[in-house]
C-alpha positions as CSV (number, residue, x, y, z in Angstrom):
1,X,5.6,16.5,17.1
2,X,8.9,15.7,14.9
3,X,10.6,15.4,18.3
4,X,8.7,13.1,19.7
5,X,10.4,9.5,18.9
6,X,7.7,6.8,18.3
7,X,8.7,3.3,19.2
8,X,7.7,-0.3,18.9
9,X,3.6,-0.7,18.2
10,X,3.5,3.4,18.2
11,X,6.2,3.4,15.4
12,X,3.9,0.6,14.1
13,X,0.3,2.6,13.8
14,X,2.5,6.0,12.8
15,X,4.0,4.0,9.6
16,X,0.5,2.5,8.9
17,X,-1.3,5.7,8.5
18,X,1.2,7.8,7.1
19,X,1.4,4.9,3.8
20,X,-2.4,5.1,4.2
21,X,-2.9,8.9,3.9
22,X,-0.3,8.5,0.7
23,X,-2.0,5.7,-1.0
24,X,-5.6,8.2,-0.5
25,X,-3.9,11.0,-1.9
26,X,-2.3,9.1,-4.9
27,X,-6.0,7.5,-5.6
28,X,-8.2,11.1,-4.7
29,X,-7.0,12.6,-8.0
30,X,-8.6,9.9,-10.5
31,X,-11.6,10.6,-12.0
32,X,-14.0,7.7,-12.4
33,X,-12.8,6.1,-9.1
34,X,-15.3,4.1,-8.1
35,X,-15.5,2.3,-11.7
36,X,-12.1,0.7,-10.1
37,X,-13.4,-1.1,-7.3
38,X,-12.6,-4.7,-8.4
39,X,-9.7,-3.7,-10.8
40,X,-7.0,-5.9,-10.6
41,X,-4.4,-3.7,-11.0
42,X,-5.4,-1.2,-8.4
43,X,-5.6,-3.6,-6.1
44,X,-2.2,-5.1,-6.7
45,X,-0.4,-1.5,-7.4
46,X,-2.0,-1.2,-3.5
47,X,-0.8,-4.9,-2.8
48,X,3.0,-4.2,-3.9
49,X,3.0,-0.9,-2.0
50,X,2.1,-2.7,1.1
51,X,4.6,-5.6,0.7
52,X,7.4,-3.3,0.2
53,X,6.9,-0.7,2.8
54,X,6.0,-3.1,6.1
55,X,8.7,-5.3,6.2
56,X,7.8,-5.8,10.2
57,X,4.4,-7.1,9.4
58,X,3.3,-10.5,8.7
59,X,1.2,-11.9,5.7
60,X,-1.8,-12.1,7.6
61,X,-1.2,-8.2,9.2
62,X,-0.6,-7.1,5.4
63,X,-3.4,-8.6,3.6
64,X,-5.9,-6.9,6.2
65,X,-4.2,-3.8,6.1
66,X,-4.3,-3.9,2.0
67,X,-8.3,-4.8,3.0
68,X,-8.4,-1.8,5.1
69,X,-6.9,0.7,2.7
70,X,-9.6,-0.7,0.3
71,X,-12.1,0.2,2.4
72,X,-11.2,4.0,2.8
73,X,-10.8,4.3,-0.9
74,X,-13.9,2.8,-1.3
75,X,-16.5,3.9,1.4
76,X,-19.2,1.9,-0.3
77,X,-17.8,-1.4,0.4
78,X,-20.5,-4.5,1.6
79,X,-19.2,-7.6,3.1
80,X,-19.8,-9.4,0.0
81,X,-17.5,-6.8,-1.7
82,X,-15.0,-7.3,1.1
83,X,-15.0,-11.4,0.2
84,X,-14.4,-10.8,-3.4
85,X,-11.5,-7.8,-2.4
86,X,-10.0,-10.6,-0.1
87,X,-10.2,-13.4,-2.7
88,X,-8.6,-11.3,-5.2
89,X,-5.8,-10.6,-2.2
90,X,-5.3,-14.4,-2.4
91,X,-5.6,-14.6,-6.1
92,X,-2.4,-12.2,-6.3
93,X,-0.4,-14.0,-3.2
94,X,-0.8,-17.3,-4.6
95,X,-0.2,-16.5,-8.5
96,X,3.0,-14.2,-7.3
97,X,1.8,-11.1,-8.4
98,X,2.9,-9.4,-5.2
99,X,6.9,-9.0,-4.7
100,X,9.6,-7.4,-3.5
101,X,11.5,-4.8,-5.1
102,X,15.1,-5.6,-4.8
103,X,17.4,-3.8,-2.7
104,X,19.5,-3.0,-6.0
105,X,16.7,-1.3,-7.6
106,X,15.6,0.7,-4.7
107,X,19.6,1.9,-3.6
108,X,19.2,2.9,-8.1
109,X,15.8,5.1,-7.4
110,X,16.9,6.4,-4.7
111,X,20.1,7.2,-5.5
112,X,18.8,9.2,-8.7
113,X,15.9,10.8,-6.8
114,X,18.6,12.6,-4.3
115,X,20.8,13.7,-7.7
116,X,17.9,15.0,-9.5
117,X,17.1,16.8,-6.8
118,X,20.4,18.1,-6.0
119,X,20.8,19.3,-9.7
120,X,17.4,20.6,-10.5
């Protein structure tokens, strides 16, 4: 499979479902999950995640996706739910709660990631 070299809408759906299966498997480990549903935070931790790792998606394409990845977290989602989830979406895009991280702080993370690895 690693040698297999995904391109265009294949690189696309690979992306999408590898920062999907990350988000589930950062969110799996909470207790008391489901008392997060309309939390504010979780949904804009999930919001920031999104805008900064598809760059080659519009606004439209990310704030479904971020809908999406909602939904898997929470199974129990109605369409009502989904309205509030997607009004809350807007509520972060139009207050500017959802940015970019700048390309000086992400060169310093990574940076120190790859030392602290190479010394410990």
């Amino acid at each position: 499979m690693d040698m297999i070299i995904e391109n265009n809408s294949l690189n696309k759906f690979v992306k999408e479902n590898n920062l999907v299966s990350k988000i589930l498997v950062k969110f799996n480990v909470m207790a008391n999950l489901q008392t997060l549903k309309f939390d504010i935070e979780m949904l804009s931790y999930v919001s920031n995640v999104v805008e900064n790792e598809l760059h080659d998606h519009d606004a439209d394409e990310k704030k479904a996706f971020v809908l999406k990845v909602m939904k898997l977290i929470f199974p129990s989602i109605n369409a009502s739910e989904e309205l509030i989830i997607a009004g809350q979406i807007q509520y972060l895009i139009d207050n500017k709660k959802i940015k970019k991280i700048s390309t000086k702080k992400y060169l310093y993370k990574n940076i120190g990631s790859w030392i602290c690895r190479r010394i410990g």
